[in-house]
ZAMARGU-4260 file (C-alpha; in steps of 0.2 Angstrom, whole numbers, plus 5000, padded with zeros to 4 digits):
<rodrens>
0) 5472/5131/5343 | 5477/5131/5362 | 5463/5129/5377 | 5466/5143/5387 | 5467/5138/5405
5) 5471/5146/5424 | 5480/5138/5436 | 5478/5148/5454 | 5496/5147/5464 | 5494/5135/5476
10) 5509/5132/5485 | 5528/5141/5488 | 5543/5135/5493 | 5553/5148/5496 | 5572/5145/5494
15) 5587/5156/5500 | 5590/5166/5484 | 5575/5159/5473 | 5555/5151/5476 | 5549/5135/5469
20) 5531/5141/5462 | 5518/5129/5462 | 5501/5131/5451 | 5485/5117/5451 | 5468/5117/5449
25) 5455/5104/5440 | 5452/5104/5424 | 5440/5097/5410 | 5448/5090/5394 | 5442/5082/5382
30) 5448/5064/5378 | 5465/5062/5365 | 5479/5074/5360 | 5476/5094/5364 | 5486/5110/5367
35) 5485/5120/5384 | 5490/5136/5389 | 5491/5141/5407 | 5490/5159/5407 | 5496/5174/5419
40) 5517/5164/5425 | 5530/5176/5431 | 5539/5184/5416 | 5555/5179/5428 | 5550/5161/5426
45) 5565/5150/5423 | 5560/5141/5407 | 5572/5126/5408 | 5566/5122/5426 | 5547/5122/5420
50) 5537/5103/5424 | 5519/5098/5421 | 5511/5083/5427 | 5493/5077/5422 | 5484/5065/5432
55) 5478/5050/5419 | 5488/5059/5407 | 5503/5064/5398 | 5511/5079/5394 | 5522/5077/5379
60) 5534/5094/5378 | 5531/5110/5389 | 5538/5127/5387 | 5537/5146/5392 | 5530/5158/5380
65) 5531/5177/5381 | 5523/5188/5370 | 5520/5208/5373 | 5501/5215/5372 | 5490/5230/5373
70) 5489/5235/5394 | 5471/5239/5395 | 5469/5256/5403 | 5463/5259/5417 | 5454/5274/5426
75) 5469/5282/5433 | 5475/5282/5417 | 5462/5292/5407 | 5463/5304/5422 | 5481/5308/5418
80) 5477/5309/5402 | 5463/5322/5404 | 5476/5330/5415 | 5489/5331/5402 | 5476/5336/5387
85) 5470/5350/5399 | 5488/5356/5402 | 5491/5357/5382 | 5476/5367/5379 | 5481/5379/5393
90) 5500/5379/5385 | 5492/5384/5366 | 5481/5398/5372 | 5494/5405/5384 | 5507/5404/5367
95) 5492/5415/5359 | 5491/5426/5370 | 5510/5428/5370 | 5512/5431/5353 | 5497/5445/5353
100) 5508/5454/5366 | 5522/5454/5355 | 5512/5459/5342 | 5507/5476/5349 | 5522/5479/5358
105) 5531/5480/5339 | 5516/5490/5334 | 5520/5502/5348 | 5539/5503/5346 | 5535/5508/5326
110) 5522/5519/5333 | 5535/5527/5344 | 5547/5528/5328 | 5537/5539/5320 | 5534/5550/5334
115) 5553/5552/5335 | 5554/5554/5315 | 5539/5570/5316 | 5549/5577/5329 | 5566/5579/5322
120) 5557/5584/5304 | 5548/5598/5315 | 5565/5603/5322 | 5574/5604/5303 | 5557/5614/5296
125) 5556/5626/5311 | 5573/5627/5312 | 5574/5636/5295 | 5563/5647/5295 | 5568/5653/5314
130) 5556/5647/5326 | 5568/5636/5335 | 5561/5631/5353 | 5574/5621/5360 | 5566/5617/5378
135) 5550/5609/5370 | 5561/5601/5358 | 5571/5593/5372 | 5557/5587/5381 | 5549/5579/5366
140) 5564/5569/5361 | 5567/5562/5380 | 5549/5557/5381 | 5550/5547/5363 | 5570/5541/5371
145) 5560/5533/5386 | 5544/5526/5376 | 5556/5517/5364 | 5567/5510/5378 | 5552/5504/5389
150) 5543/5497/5374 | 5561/5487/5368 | 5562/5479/5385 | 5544/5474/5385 | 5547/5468/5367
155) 5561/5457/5373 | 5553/5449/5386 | 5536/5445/5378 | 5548/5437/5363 | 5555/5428/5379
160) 5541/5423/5386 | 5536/5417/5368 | 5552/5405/5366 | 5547/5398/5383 | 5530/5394/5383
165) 5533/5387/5364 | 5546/5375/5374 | 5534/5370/5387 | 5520/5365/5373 | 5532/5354/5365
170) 5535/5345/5376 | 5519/5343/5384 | 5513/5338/5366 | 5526/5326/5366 | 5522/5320/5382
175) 5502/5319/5377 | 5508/5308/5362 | 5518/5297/5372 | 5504/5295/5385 | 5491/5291/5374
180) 5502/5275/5364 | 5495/5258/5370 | 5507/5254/5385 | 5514/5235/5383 | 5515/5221/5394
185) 5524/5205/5394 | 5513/5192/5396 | 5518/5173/5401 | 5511/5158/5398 | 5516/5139/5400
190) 5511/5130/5382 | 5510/5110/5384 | 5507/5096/5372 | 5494/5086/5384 | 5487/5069/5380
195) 5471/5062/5390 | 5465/5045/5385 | 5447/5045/5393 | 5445/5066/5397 | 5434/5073/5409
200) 5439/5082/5426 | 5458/5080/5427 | 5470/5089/5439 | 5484/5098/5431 | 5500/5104/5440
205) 5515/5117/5434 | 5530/5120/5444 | 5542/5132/5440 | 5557/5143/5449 | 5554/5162/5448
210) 5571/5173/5455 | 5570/5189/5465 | 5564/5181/5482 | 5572/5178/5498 | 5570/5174/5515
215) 5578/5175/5531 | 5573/5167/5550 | 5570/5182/5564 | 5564/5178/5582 | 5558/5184/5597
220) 5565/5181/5613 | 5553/5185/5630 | 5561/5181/5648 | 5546/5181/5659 | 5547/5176/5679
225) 5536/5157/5679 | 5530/5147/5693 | 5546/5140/5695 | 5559/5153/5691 | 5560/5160/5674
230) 5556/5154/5657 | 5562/5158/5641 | 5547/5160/5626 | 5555/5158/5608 | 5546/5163/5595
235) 5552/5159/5577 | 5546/5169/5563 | 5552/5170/5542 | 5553/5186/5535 | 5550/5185/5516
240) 5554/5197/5500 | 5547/5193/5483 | 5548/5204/5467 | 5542/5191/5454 | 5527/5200/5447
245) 5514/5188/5452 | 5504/5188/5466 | 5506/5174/5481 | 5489/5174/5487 | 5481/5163/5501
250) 5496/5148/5498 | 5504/5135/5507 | 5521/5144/5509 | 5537/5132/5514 | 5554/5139/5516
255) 5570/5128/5512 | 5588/5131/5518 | 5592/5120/5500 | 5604/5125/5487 | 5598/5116/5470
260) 5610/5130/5461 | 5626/5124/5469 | 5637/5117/5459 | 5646/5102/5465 | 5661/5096/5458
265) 5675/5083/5465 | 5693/5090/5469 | 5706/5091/5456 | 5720/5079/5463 | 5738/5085/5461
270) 5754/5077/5467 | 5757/5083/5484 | 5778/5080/5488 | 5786/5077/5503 | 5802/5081/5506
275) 5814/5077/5520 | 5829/5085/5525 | 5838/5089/5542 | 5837/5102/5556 | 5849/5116/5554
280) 5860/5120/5573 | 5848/5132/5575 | 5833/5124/5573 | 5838/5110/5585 | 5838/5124/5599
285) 5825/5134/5593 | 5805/5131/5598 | 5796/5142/5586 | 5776/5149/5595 | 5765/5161/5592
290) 5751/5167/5602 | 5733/5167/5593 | 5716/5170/5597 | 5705/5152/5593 | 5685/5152/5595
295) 5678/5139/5604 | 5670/5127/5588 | 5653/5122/5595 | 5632/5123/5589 | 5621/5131/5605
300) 5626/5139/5620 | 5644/5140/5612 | 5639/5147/5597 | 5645/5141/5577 | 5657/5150/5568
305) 5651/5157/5553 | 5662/5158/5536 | 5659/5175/5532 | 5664/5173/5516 | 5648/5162/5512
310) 5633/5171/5517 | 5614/5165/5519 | 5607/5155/5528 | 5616/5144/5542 | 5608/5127/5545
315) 5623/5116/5550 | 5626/5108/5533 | 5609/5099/5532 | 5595/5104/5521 | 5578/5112/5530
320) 5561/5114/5527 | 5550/5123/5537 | 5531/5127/5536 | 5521/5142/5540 | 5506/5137/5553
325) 5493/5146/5541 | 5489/5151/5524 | 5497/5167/5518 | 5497/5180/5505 | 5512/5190/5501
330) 5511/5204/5491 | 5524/5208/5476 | 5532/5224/5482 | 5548/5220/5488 | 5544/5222/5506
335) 5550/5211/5521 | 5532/5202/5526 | 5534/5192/5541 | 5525/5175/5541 | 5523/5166/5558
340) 5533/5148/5558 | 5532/5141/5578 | 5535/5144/5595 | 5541/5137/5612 | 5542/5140/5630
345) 5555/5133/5642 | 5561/5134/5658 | 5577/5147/5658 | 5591/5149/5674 | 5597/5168/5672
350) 5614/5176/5680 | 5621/5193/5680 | 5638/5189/5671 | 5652/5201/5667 | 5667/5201/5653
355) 5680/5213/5662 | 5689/5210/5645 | 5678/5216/5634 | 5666/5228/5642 | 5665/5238/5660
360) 5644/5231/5660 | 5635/5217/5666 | 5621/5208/5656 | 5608/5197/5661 | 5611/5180/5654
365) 5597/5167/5652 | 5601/5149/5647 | 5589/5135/5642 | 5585/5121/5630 | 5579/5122/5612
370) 5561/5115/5616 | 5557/5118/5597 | 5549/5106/5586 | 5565/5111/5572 | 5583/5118/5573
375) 5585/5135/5577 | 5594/5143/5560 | 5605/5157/5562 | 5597/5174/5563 | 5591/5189/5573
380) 5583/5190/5590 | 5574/5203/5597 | 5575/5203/5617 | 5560/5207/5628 | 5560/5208/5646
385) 5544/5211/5657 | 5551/5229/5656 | 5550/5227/5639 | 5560/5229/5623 | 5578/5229/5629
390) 5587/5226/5612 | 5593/5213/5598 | 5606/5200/5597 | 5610/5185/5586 | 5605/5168/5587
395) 5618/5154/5581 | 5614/5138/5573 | 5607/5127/5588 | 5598/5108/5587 | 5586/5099/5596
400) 5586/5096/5613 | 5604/5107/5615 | 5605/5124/5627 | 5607/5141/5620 | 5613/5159/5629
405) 5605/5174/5626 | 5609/5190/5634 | 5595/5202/5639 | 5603/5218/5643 | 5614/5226/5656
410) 5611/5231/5672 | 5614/5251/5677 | 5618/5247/5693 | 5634/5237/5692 | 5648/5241/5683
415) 5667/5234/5682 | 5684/5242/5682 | 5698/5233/5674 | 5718/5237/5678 | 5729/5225/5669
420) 5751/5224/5675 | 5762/5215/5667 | 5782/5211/5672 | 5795/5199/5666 | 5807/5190/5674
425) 5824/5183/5666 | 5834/5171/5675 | 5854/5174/5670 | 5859/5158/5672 | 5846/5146/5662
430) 5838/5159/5652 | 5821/5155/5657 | 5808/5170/5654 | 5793/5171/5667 | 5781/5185/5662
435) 5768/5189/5676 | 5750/5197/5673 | 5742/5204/5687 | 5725/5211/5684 | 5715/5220/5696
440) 5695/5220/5695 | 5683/5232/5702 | 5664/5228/5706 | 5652/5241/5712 | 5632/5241/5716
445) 5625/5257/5716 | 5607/5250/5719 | 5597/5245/5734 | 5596/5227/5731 | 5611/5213/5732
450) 5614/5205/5718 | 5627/5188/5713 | 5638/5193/5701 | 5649/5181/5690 | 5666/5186/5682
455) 5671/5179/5669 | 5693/5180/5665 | 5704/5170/5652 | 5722/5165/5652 | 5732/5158/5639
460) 5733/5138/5637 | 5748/5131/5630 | 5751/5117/5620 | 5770/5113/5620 | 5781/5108/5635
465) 5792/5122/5632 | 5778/5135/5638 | 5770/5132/5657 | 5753/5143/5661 | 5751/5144/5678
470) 5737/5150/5690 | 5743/5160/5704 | 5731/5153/5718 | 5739/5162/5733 | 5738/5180/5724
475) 5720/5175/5716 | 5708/5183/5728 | 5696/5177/5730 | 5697/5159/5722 | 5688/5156/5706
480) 5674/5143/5707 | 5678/5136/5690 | 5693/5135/5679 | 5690/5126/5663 | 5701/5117/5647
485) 5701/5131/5638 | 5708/5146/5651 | 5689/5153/5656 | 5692/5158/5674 | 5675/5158/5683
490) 5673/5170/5698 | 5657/5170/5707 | 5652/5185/5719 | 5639/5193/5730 | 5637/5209/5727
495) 5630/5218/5743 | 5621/5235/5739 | 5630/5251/5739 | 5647/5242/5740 | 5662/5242/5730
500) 5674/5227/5729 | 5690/5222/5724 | 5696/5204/5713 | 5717/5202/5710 | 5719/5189/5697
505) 5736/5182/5692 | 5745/5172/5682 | 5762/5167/5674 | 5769/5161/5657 | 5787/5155/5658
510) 5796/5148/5641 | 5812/5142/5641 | 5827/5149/5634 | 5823/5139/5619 | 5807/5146/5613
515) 5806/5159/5601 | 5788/5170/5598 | 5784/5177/5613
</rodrens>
């Protein structure tokens, strides 16, 4: 006979596709070899990762059990029910009264027979003996025509509406027998094989991984003016979804970016040959480049590339684990909770920056320092300005102590105009190609106020002698502030208010006669 036993849910640790459920409580056993059952698991519960532990104890062999019993019914049930009784009752006295209805319609209709039958007898006999009276005849026999034909169609719908309510009662009566079977429930429960030597108040703990929950980092970005400038307040939130069919109520709730379901395995080796052999002619005077677009491989301010084939949670290759600040309770119902996880605040230097390139708006951009006790996972940020809500972005994978953007909307007053000319130049007599790009970019303020605007441009960088990149300083007006490794060309403006203002930007890319690609 097993001691039945409950084991409240104490603690969560909430992984990226799964939870790591925790149940303990003290007990009272009695000294030497017993069974337990810890009632009211998940039925998702994942029987080979179930473990018990007993303090002083042992527990010998533990297991899931599942067994199906009677739901006990409950007050909305027995409402339906009377509902669904009452419904039945009103279908078998509405089925009564349609078969009265046809009743004394076919009573009617032989009622009607006869009066046609007397009427054509009255016609032969009176007929015979010469007093025919064809008018009243007439009359006679289209008043018996219409009485049959009103009485058939009322016949043939009351026999309808028979056939259909008879329908309806089935399967209502159906329904009422279904309703009023015992409904089953799968009930769980963790069976061990304990041993306590001494017995008395033990603690007893079960862990077990249930599926069906997930969750996912959000945050809320605030850019406030501070004492000193501005200043950036990060707060870091986890929004949880669980389906498990138990109830997490009042728990210590954790949330792990570990992945204890993927698998590992070392690579096969094959044999990797390497051949040599010699250029053909026309490799020996060919260069062979290609033009591609490469992002910039950093965490922070520069952001992390994310594979997209590989999805979830981004936390630069180590595992995480973050804790909530306060006891929560998440309901099973499939809907995104959001639990608190920690805030920061830091000082922030904001500039109105523009991508010509990519867009004819300029955003507010704020930068600062990850101030935060943990990493800063990849996820969605919602931007607030003192104006308030201005929009969302996303947050890349970011550690401690590095600096992170964010953008916080555009500003209507300033927009950019982008004209782009390209031309080439082939010289006849070594071949070399020289193509020139000349863009043209426009800067206007509409509003009252003067504002410094940064531009930001990129040019191609080369990475073979046989392709030069070259800045055009003398028809680059006015002259960027910064040029960096990887083309960005940094212009830095003052944008008076109610002006318009012109930026000519060039560059070359000459190849010799050699290179082929371009």
């Amino acid at each position: 006979m097993s001691t039945r036993i409950h084991l409240p849910v104490v603690k969560v640790t909430v992984l990226e596709d799964r939870a790591l459920v925790e149940r303990r409580a003290d007990v009272v056993l009695p000294a030497g070899p017993q069974r337990l059952c810890v009632e009211g698991l998940s039925p998702l519960a994942v029987d080979r990762s179930l473990q018990a532990q007993l303090t002083g104890g042992t527990v010998a062999q533990a297991r899931v059990s599942r067994t199906w019993k009677e739901k006990p019914r409950g007050e909305g049930a027995r409402v339906q029910w009377t509902g669904l009784r009452r419904r039945v009752e009103d279908l078998e006295s509405e089925w009564k009264r349609a078969q009265a209805d046809v009743h004394r319609l076919r009573a009617r209709l032989e009622v009607v027979t006869v009066a046609r039958e007397d009427v054509l007898r009255a016609i032969a006999e009176l007929s015979g003996v010469g007093r025919a009276k064809p008018e009243s005849w007439r009359e006679q026999l289209e008043t018996v025509r219409k009485e049959a034909a009103s009485t058939e169609e009322a016949l043939r719908l009351a026999q309808k509406h028979v056939e259909v309510t008879q329908q309806r009662l089935v399967e209502s009566r159906a329904a009422l027998i279904q309703g009023e079977l015992p409904e089953q429930q799968l009930v769980t429960a963790a069976e061990l094989e304990a041993n306590h030597p001494a017995g008395g108040t033990v603690s007893l703990r079960v862990t077990y991984l249930v599926p069906c929950a997930v969750w996912r980092p959000a945050y809320r970005a605030t850019l406030a003016p501070s004492e000193g400038g501005e200043a950036v307040t990060l707060e870091c939130e986890a929004v949880v979804w669980q389906r498990t069919e138990e109830e997490w109520k009042d728990v210590e709730l954790l949330f792990s970016t570990a992945r204890p379901t993927l698998g590992a395995s070392p690579p096969r080796l094959v044999d990797d040959w390497l051949r040599l052999r010699d250029k053909s002619e026309q490799e020996k005077h060919t260069v062979e480049v290609s033009i591609r677009e490469e992002a910039i491989q950093t965490t922070g301010e520069g952001g992390a590339s994310q594979t997209e084939s590989m999805p979830g949670l981004d936390d630069g290759g180590e595992a995480l684990t973050l804790r909530a600040s306060h006891r929560v309770t998440v309901p099973c119902d499939g809907a995104p909770h959001r639990v608190p996880l920690f805030q920061f605040s830091a000082p922030a230097t904001s500039e109105l920056i523009g991508y010509p390139e990519h867009s004819p708006l300029v955003h507010r951009v704020a930068r600062f320092n990850n101030r935060g006790s943990a990493v800063l996972l990849a996820g969605p940020v919602d931007l607030v300005r003192s104006s308030g809500y201005v929009g969302r972005s996303q947050l890349k994978f970011t550690g401690v102590g590095e600096k992170l953007k964010l953008g916080f909307g555009s500003e209507d007053t300033l927009r950019i105009a982008r004209l782009v000319d390209s031309k080439q130049d082939t010289q006849r007599i070594t071949g070399k190609r020289t193509r020139t790009h000349q863009v043209k970019l426009f800067l206007s303020n509409t509003g009252t106020r003067a504002e410094k605007v940064v531009l930001e441009e990129r040019m191609p960088v080369s990475e073979v002698e046989a392709v030069e990149v070259k800045l055009h300083h003398d028809q680059t007006k006015p002259a960027p502030s910064k040029v960096s490794e990887d083309g960005i060309v940094r212009f830095e403006l003052a944008a008076p208010p109610r002006s318009q203002q012109e930026l000519a930007f060039t560059y070359s890319v000459a190849s010799s006669s050699k290179v082929a690609g371009l």
